[in-house]
ZAMITOR-306504 format. One record per residue (C-alpha): x, y, z; residue in three letters; chain. Coordinates in nm, 4 decimals. Layout:
REM residues N
<rec u="X" v="Y" w="Z" residuo="ALA" cadena="A"/>
...
REM end
This chain:
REM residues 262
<rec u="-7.3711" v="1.0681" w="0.8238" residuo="UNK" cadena="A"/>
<rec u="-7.2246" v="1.1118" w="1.1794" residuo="UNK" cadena="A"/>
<rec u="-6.9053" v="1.3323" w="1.2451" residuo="UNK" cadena="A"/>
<rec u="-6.7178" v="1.0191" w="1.3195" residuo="UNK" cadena="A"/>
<rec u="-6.8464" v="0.8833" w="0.9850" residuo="UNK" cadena="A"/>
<rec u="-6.7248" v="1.1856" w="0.8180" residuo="UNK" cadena="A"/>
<rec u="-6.3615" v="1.2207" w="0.9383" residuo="UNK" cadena="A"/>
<rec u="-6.3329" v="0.8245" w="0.8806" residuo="UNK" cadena="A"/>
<rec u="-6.4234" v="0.8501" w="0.5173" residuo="UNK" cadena="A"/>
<rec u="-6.2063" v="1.1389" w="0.4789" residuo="UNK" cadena="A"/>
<rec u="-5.9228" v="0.9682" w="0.6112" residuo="UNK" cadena="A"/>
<rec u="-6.0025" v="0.6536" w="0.4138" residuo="UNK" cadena="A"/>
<rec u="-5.9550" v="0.8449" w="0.0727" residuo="UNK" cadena="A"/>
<rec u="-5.6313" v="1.0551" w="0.2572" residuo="UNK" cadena="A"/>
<rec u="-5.4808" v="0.6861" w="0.2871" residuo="UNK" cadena="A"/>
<rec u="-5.6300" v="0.5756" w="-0.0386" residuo="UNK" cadena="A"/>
<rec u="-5.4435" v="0.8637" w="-0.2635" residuo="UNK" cadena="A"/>
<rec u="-5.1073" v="0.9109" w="-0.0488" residuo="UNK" cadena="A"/>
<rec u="-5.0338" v="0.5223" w="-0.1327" residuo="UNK" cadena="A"/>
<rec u="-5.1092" v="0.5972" w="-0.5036" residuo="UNK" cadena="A"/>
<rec u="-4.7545" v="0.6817" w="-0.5694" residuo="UNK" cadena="A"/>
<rec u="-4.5511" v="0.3751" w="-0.4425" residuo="UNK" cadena="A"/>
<rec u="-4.8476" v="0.1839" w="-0.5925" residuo="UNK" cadena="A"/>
<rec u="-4.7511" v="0.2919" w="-0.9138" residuo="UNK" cadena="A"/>
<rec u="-4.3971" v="0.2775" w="-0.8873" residuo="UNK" cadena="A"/>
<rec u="-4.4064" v="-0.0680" w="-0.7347" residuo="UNK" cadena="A"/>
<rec u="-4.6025" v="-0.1768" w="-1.0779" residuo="UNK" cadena="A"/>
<rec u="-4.4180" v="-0.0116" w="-1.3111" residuo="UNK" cadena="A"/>
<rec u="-4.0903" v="-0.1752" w="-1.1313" residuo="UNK" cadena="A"/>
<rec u="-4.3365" v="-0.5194" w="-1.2030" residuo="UNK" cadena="A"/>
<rec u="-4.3415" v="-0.4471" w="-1.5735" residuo="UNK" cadena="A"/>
<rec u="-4.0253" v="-0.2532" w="-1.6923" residuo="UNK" cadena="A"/>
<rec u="-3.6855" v="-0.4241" w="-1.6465" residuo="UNK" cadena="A"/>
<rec u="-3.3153" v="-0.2774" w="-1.6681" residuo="UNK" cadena="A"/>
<rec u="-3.3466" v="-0.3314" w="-2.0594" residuo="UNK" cadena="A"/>
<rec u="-3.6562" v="-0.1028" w="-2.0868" residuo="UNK" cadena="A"/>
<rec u="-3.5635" v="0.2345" w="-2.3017" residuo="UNK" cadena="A"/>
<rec u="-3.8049" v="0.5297" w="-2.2458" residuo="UNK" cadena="A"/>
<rec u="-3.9414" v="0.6887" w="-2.5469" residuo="UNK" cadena="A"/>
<rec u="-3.8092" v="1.0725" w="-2.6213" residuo="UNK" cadena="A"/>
<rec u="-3.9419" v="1.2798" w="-2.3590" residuo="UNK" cadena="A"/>
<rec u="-4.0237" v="1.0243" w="-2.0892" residuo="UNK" cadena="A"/>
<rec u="-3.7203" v="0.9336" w="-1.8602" residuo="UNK" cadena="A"/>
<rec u="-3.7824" v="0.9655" w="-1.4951" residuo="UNK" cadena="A"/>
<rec u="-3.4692" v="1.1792" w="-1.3946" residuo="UNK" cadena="A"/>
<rec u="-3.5942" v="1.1636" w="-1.0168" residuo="UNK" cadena="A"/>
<rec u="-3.3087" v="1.3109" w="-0.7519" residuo="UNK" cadena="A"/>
<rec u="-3.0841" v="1.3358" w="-1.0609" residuo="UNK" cadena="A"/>
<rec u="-3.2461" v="1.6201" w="-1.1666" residuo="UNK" cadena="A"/>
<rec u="-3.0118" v="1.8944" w="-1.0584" residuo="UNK" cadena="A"/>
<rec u="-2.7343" v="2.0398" w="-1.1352" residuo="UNK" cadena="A"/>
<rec u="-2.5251" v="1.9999" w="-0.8388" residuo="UNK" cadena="A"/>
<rec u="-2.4209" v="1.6915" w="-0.6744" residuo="UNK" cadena="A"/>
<rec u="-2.5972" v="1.5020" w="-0.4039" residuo="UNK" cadena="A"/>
<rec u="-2.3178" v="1.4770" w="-0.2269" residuo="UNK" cadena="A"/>
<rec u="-1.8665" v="1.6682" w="-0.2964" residuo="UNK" cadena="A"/>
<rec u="-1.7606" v="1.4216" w="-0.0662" residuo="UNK" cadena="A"/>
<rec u="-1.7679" v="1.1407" w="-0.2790" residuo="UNK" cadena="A"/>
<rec u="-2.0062" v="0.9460" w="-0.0981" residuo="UNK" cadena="A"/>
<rec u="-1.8528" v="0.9469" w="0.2284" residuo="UNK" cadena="A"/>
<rec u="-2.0831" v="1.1076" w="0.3909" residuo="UNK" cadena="A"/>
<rec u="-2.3437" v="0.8588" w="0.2703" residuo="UNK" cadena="A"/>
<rec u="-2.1621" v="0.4956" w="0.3526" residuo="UNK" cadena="A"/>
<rec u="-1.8064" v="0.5310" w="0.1923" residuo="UNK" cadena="A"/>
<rec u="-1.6838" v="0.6044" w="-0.1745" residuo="UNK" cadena="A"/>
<rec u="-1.8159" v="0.3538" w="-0.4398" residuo="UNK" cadena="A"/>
<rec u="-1.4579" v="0.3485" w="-0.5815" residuo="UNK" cadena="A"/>
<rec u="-1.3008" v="0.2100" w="-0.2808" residuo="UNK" cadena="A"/>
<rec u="-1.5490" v="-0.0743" w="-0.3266" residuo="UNK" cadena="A"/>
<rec u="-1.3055" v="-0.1659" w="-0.6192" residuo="UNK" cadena="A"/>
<rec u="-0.9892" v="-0.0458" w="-0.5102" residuo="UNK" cadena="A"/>
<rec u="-1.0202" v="-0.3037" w="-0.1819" residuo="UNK" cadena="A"/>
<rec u="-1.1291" v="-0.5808" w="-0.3461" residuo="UNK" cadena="A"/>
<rec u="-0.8428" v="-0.5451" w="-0.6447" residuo="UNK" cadena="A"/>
<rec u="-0.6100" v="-0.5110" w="-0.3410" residuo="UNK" cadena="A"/>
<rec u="-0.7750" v="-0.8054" w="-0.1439" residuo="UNK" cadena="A"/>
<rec u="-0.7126" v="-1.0221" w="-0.5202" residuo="UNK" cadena="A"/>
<rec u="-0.3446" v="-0.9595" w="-0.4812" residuo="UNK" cadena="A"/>
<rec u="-0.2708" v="-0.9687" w="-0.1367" residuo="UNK" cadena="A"/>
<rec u="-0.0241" v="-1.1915" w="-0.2301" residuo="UNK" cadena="A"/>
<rec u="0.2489" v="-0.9506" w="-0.3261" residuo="UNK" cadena="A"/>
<rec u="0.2108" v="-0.7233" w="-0.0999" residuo="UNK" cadena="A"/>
<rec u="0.5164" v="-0.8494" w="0.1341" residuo="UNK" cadena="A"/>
<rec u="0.9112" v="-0.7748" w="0.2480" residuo="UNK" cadena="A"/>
<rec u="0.9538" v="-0.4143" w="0.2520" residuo="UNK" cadena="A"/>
<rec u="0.6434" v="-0.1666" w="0.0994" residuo="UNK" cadena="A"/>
<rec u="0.6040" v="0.1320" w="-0.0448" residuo="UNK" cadena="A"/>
<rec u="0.2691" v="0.3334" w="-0.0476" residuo="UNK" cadena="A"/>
<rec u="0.1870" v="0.6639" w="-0.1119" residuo="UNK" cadena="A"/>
<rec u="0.0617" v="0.9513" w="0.1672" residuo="UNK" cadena="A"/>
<rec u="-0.0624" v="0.6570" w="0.4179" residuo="UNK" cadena="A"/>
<rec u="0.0030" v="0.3189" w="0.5053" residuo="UNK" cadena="A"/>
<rec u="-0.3531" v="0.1577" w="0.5149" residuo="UNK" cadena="A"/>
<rec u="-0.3551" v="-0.0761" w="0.2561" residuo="UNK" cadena="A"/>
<rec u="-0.0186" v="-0.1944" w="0.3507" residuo="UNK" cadena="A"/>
<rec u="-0.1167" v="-0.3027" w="0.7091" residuo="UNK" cadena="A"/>
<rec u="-0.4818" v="-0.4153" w="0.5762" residuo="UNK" cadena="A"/>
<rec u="-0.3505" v="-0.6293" w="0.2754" residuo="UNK" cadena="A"/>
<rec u="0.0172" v="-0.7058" w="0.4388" residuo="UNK" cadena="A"/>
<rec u="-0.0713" v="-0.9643" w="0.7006" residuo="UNK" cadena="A"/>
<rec u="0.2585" v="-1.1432" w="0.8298" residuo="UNK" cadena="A"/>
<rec u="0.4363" v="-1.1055" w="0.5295" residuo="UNK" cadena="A"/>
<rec u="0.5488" v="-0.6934" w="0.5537" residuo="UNK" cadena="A"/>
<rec u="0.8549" v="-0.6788" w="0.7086" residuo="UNK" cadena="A"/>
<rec u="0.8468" v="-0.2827" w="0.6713" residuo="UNK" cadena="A"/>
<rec u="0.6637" v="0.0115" w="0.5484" residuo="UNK" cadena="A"/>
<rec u="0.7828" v="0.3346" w="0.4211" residuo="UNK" cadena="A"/>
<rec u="0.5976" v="0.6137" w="0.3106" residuo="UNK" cadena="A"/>
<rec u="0.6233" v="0.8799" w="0.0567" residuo="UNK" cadena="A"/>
<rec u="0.4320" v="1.2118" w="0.1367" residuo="UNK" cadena="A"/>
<rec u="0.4475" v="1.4889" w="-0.0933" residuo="UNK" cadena="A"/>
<rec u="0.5291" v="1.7573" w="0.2033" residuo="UNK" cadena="A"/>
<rec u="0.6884" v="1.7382" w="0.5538" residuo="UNK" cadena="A"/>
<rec u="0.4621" v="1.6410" w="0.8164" residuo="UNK" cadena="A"/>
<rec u="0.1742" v="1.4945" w="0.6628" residuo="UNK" cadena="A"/>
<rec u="0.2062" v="1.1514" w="0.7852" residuo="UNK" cadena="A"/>
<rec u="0.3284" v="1.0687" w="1.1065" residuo="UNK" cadena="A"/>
<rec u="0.5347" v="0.7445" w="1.0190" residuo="UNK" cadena="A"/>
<rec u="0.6464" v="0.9047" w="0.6358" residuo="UNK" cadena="A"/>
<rec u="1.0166" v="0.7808" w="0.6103" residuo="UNK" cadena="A"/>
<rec u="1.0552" v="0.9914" w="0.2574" residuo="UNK" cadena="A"/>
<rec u="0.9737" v="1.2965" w="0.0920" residuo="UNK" cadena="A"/>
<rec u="0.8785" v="1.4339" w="-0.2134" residuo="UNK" cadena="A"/>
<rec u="0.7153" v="1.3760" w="-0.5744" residuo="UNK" cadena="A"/>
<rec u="0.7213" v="1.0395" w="-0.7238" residuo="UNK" cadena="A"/>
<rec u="0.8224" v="1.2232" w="-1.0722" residuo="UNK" cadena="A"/>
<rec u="1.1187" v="1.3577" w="-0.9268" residuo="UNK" cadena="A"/>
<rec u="1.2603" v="1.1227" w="-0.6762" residuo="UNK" cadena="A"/>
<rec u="1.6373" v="1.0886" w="-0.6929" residuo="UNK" cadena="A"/>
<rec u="1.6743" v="1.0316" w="-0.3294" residuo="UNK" cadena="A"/>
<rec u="1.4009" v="0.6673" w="-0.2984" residuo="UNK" cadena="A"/>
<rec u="1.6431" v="0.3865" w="-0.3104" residuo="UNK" cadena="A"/>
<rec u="1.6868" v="0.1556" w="-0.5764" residuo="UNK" cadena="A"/>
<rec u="1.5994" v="-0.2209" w="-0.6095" residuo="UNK" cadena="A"/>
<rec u="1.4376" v="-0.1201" w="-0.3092" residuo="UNK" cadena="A"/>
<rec u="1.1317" v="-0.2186" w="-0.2468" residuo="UNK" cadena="A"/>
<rec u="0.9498" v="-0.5404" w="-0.2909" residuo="UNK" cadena="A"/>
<rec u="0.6144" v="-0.4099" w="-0.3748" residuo="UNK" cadena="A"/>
<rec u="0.4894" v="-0.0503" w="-0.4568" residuo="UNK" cadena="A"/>
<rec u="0.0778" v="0.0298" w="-0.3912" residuo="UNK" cadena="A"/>
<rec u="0.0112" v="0.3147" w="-0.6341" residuo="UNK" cadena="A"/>
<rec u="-0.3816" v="0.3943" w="-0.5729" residuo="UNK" cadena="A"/>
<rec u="-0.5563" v="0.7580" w="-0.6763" residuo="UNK" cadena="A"/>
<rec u="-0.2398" v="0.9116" w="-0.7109" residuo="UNK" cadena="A"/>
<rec u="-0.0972" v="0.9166" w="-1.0792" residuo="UNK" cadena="A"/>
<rec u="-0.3887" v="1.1560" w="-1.1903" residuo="UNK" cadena="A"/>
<rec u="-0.2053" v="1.4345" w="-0.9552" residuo="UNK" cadena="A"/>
<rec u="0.1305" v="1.3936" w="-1.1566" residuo="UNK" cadena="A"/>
<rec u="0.1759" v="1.5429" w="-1.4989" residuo="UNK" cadena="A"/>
<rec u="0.4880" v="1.4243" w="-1.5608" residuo="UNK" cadena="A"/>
<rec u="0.3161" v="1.0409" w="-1.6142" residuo="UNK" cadena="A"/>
<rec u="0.6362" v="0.8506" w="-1.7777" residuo="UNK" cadena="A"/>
<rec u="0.9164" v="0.9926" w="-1.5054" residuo="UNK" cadena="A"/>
<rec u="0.6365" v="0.8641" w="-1.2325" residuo="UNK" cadena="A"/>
<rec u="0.6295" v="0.5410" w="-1.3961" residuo="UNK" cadena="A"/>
<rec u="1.0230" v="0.5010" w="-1.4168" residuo="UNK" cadena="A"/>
<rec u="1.0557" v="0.5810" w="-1.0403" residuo="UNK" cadena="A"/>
<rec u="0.8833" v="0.3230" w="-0.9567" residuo="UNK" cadena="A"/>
<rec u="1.0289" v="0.0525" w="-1.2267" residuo="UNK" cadena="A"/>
<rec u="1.3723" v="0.1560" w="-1.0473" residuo="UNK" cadena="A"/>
<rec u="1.2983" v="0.1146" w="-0.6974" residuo="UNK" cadena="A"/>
<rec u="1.1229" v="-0.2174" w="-0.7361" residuo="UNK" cadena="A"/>
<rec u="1.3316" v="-0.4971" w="-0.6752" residuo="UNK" cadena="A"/>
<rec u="1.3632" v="-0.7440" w="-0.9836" residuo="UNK" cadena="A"/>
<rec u="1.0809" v="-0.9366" w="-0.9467" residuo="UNK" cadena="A"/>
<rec u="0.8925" v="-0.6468" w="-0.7585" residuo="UNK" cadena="A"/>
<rec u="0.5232" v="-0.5531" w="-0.8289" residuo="UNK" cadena="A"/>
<rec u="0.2966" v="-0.2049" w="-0.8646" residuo="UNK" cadena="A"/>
<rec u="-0.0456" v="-0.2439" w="-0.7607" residuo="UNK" cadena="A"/>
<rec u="-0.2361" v="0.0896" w="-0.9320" residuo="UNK" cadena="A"/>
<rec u="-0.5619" v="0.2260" w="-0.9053" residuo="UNK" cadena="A"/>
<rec u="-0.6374" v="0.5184" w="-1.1320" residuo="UNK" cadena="A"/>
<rec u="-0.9641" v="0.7188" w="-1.2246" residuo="UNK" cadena="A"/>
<rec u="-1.1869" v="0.6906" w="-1.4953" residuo="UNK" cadena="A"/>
<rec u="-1.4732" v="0.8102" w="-1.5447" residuo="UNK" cadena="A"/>
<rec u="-1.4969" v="1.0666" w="-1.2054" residuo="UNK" cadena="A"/>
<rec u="-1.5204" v="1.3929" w="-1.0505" residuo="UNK" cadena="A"/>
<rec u="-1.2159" v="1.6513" w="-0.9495" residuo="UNK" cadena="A"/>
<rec u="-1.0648" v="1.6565" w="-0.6431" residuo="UNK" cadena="A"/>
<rec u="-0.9609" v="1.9376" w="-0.6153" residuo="UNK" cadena="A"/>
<rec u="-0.8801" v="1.9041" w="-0.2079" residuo="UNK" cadena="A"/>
<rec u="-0.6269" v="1.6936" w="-0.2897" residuo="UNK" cadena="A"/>
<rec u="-0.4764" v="1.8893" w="-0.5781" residuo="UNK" cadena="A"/>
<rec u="-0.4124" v="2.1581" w="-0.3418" residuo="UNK" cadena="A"/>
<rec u="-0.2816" v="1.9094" w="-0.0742" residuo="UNK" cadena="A"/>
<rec u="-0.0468" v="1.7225" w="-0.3041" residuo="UNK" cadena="A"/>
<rec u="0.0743" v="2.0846" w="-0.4345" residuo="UNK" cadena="A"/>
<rec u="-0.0461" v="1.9601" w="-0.8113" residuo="UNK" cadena="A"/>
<rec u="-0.3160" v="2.0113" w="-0.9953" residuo="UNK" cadena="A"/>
<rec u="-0.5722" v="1.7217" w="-1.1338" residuo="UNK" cadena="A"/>
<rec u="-0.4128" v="1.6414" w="-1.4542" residuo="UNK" cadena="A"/>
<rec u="-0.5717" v="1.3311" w="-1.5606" residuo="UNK" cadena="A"/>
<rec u="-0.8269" v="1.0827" w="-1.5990" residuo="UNK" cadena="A"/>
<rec u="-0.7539" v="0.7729" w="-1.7776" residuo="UNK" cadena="A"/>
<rec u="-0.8752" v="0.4142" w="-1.9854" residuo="UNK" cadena="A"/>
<rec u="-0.7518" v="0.0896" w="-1.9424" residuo="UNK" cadena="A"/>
<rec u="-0.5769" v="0.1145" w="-2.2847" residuo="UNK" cadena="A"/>
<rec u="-0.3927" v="0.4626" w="-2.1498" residuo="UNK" cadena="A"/>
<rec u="-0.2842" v="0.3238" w="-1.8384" residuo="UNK" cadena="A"/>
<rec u="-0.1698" v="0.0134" w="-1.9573" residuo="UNK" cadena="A"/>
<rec u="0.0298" v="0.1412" w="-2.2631" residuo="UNK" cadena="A"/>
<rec u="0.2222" v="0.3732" w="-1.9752" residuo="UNK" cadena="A"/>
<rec u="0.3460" v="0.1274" w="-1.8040" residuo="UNK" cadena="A"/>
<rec u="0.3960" v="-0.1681" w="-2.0859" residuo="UNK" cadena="A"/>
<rec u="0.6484" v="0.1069" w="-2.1983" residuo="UNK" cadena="A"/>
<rec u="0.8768" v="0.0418" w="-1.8924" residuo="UNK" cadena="A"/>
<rec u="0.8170" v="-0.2944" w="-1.7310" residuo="UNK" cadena="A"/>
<rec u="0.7312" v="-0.4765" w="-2.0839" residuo="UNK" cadena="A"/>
<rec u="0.4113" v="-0.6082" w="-2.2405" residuo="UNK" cadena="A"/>
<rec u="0.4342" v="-0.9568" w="-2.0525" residuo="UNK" cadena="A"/>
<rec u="0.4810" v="-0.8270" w="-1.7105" residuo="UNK" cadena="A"/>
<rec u="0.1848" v="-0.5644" w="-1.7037" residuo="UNK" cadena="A"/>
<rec u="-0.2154" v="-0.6828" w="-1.6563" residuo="UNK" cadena="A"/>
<rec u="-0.5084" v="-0.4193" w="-1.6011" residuo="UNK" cadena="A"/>
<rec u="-0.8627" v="-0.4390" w="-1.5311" residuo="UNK" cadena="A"/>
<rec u="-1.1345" v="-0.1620" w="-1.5491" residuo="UNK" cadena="A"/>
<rec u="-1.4648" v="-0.1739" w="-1.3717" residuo="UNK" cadena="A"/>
<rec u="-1.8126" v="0.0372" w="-1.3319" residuo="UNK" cadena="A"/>
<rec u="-2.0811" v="0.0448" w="-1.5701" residuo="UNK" cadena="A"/>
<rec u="-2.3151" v="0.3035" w="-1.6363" residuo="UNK" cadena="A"/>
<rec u="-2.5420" v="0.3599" w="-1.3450" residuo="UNK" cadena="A"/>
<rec u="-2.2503" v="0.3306" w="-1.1398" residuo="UNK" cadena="A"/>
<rec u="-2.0494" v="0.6229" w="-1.3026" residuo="UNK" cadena="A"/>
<rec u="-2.3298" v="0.8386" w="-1.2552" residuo="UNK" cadena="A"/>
<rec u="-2.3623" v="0.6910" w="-0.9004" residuo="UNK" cadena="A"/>
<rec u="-1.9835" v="0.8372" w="-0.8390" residuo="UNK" cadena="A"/>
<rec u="-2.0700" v="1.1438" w="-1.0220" residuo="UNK" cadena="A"/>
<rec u="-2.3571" v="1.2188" w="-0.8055" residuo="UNK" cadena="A"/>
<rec u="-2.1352" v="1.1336" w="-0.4853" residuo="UNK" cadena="A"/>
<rec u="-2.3629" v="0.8684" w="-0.3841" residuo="UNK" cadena="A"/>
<rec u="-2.2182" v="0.6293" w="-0.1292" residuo="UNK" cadena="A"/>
<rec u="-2.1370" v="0.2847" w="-0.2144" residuo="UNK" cadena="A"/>
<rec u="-2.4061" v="0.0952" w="-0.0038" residuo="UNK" cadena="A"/>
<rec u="-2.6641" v="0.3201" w="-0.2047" residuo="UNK" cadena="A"/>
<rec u="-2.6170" v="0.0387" w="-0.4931" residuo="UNK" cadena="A"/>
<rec u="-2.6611" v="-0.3169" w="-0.4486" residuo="UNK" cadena="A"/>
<rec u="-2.3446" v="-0.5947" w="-0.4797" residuo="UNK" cadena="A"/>
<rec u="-2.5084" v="-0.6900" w="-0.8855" residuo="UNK" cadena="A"/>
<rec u="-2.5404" v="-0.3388" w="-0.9418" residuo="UNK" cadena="A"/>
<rec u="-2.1476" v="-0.2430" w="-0.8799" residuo="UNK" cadena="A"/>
<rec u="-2.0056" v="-0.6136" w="-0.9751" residuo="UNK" cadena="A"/>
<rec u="-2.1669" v="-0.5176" w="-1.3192" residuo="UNK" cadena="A"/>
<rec u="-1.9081" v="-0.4741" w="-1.5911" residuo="UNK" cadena="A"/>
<rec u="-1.9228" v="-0.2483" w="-1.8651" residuo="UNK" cadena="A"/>
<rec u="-1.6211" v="-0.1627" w="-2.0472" residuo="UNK" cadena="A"/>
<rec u="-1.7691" v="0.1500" w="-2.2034" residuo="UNK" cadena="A"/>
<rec u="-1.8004" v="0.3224" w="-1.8773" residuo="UNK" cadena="A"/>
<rec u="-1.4728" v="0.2674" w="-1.7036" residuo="UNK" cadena="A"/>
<rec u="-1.5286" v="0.4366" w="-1.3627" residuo="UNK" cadena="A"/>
<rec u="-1.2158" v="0.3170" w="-1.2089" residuo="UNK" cadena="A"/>
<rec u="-0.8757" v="0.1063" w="-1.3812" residuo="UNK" cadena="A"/>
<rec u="-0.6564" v="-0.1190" w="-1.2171" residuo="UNK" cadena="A"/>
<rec u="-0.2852" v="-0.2463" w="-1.2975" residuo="UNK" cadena="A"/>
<rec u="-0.0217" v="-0.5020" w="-1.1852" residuo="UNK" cadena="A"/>
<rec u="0.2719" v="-0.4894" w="-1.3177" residuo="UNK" cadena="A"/>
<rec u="0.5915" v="-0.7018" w="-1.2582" residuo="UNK" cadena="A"/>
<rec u="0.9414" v="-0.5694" w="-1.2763" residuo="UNK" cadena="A"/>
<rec u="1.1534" v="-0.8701" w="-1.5124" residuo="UNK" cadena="A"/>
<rec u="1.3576" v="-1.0833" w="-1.2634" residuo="UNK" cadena="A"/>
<rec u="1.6661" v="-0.9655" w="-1.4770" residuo="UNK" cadena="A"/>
<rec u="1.6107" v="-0.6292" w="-1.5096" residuo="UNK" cadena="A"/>
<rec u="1.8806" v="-0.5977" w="-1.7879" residuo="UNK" cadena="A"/>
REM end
């Protein structure tokens, strides 16, 4: 056999037994489905062996969070009340995103001076003598109740500055990581996480059973997903749209102050 001959078979079976892998994989992804349980002993952990995270910045250093994946599209749902004169907390994205002609203005409440450029108030949400009353028309609560302890003087600031007839859009955590950058930021600690039931019960106490509605989403591989700080287009549109309510990575709340606020 010639040199040539040589080197050619030799990179024939080099070829050969690199594609072995994928082969492999690609037929096992063939023949098992999602449904498939491993015996004892047998799960493929892959990159989720470890014991750190693949990413602490919560997948936004690989294609944006997989939580704000559900906190914009709960805020897209109910564009529709965010209008007249809006409250959000620390920035005024969503406000401006989800406001379109109907935001007549937009106030913000930072926790300390000089965090936001256009903040027109001060202070901690728990403790908030100074926000005006029957203010505001709508209130955008997202990520933020998990840095208050005090939950239930929280929730009645905001039941008194919404107008009657006024609505809350909140996001809270789930199942999720600490942040423990914005602890510090906020001046807090990280003091909870929450369920749909918890949430809801928090805030049926002050607006009123009728007036409150909450929705929880994430399912297992995406908690893990968020866990692991992978980035949101790491999983595909059925993957995150999946809804398991044993795994709630992320809640969601509107609530309605009465029209008669008695």
């Amino acid at each position: 056999m010639s040199v040539l001959a040589s080197a050619r078979a030799i990179a024939g079976r080099v070829v050969f037994l690199a594609s072995l892998p994928p082969l492999r994989r690609w037929w096992r992804g063939r023949r098992e489905s999602a449904q498939d349980v491993p015996p004892i002993g047998l799960v493929r952990f892959g990159s989720f062996r470890r014991l750190d995270p693949i990413s602490r910045d919560w997948g936004d250093d690989r294609g944006g969070p997989i939580d704000r994946h559900y906190i914009t599209g709960f805020l897209d749902r109910n564009r529709g009340d965010v209008g007249g004169r809006v409250l959000e907390i620390a920035e005024d994205v969503y406000a401006r995103w989800f406001g379109d002609d109907r935001v007549t203005r937009i106030d913000v409440l930072q926790y300390r001076d000089g965090e936001h450029p256009r903040a027109t108030f001060t202070g901690d949400l728990a403790d908030a003598p100074h926000l005006p009353s029957d203010a505001f028309d709508c209130v955008i609560l997202t990520q933020t109740l998990q840095l208050i302890y005090d939950l239930r003087a929280a929730v009645a600031t905001v039941h008194r500055i919404l107008r009657p007839g006024g609505v809350v859009l909140v996001t809270v955590p789930g199942i999720t990581p600490v942040n423990r950058h914005d602890s510090e930021s906020w001046g807090n600690h990280w003091c909870w996480s929450f369920t749909a039931l918890s949430v809801r019960r928090l805030f049926e106490e002050r607006f009123g059973t009728e007036h409150v509605r909450t929705e929880s989403f994430g399912n297992v591989l995406v908690a893990a997903a968020f866990l692991y700080g992978l980035g949101r287009g790491e999983l595909t549109r059925t993957e995150l749209d999946h809804h398991d309510p044993d795994y709630e990575m992320l809640i969601a709340l509107r609530a309605k102050k009465a029209e008669s606020s008695g």
